[in-house]
Residue, then its C-alpha position, 0 to 999 in steps of 0.5 A: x271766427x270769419x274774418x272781417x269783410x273786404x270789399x272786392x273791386x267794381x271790375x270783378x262784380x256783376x253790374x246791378x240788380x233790381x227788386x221789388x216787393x220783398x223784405x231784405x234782411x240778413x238770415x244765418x249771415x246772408x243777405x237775403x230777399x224775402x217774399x210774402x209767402x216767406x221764400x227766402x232767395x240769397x241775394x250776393x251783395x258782395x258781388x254787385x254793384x248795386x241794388x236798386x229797390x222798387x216800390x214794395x221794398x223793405x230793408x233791415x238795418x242789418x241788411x243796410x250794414x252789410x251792404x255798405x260794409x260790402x261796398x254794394x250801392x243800395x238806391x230807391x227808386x220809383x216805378x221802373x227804376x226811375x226817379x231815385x229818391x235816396x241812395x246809400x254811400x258806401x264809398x266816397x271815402x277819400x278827402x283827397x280824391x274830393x279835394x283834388x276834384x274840388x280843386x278841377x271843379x273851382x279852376x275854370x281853365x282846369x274845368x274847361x280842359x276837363x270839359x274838353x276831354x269828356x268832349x273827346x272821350x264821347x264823340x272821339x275827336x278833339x273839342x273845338x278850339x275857342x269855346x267855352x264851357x256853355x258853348x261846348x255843352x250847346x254843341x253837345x246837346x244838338x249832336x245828341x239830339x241828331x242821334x236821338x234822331x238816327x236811331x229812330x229812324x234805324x230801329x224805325x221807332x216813331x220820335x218826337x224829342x226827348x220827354x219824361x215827366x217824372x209825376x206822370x210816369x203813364x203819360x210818357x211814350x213807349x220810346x221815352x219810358x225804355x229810355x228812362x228804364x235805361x239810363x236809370x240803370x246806367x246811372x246807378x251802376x256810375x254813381x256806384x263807380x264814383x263813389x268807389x273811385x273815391x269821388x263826390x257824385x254832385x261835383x259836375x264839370x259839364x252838369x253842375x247844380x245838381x246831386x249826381x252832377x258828376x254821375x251825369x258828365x261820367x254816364x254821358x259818356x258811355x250813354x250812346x255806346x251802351x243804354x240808348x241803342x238798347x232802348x230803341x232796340x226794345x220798343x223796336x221789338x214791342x211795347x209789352x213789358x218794354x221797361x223790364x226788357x230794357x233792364x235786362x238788355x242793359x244788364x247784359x251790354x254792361x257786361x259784354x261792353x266790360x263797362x265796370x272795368x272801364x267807367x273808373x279808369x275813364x274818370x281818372x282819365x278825363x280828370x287828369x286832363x285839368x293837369x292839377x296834380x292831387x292834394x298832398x297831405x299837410x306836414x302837421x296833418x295827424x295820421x290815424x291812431x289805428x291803421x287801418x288794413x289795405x284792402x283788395x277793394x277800389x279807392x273809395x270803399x271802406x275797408 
């Protein structure tokens, strides 16, 4: 008899994958694509992060249960990896990591000092003294749109401002298509990352209000080190299957940038900004009847 799967931490895994078009399901135990001629092509669930599933997919619930036994992250997503309309939860599994970022999120001299070190870790260098959240977020906005601006002009691509309609796919221009494509896959592998550390995707400090709030203030950090060079690099190069390319590109930069090995870290880091200490179990609190095996996996997957 096998034993019962581990999942392995996000560090030792290839980054992400997308499909489209095919059947998954589990055949003789393996997770496997399937097209319409019937060709089966093993997919390694267990050693990705996340699958990202294009139009034209279809998924098994033997396939959904092994992906979240695995601790693989499954999201549908629109054309081109855009616009994520349900994702899988294969993490999250911790009620003290979502308490200790509850309890951040709820103390605003907490949040501000999170805020700060995000602010740090992303433009290395101190945060303004005498600011406020709002104002802090008005401050990073404009230096984004500075460098929106310097790397047009390096990769000598025309620009006008950052703008993607999600009900017109058509109407956006090369530039903002590959910087859609782009951050698509940076948001998947993230909130892949969050969920594994243990922690909520929609409780944000700098972003709030929305269901990947935290997935957002975690992938801004690394956003301009990684995926939007390579989109202005991409359309530098020609706008034939521009958004393809990206994908490909950013799957590479998240490997020689070692971004899986550094995103969880990062949140830990930022988070113990806010100086709070973690939530200790109540004196009454009742253990579990069954005690589950320590797994090899990260804190927030289910063993």
């Amino acid at each position: 008899m096998l034993p019962p799967l581990k999942p392995i931490p996000m560090k030792e895994r290839l980054s992400l994958i997308f499909l489209e078009r095919c059947r998954l399901d589990v055949k003789d135990g393996a997770f496997v694509a399937i097209d319409k001629e019937g060709i089966r092509t093993h997919v390694p669930v267990g050693g990705v992060v996340c699958i990202m599933l294009e139009p034209g997919t279809r998924v098994s619930h033997a396939a959904v249960a092994l992906a979240a036994r695995s601790g693989t992250l499954l999201v549908w997503t629109g054309e081109g990896g855009v616009r994520m309309y349900a994702a899988g939860q294969p993490g999250g599994a911790r009620s003290d990591k979502l308490l200790y970022q509850a309890s951040l999120a709820l103390d605003p001299a907490a949040r501000l000092k999170v805020v700060k070190k995000m602010f740090a870790v992303r433009f290395n260098e101190s945060a303004p003294d005498k600011r406020s959240v709002e104002q802090l977020r008005g401050i990073e906005g404009a230096r984004v749109r500075s460098m929106y601006d310097l790397l047009a002009r390096q990769h000598r691509v025309k620009w006008k401002r950052r703008s993607y309609d999600p009900k017109n796919w058509d109407s956006a221009d090369p530039v903002n298509k590959a910087l859609s494509a782009a951050t698509a896959s940076l948001y998947g592998v993230t909130e892949a990352a969050v969920l594994a550390a243990g922690y909520a995707p929609a409780i944000g400090f700098l972003h709030t209000g929305k269901p990947l709030s935290f997935v957002y203030d975690i992938a801004d950090l690394f956003k301009f080190e990684t995926v939007v060079p390579v989109a202005f690099k991409e359309v530098a190069r020609g706008e034939f299957d521009v958004e393809g390319r990206v994908r490909r590109a950013c799957r590479d930069v998240f490997r020689t940038t070692k971004l899986l090995k550094r995103i969880i870290p990062t949140i830990e880091e930022v988070l113990a900004a806010g100086e709070k200490q973690p939530p200790q179990a109540y004196d009454d609190a009742i253990g579990p009847a069954f005690k589950d095996e320590e797994g090899i996996g990260d804190d927030g997957h289910r063993s």
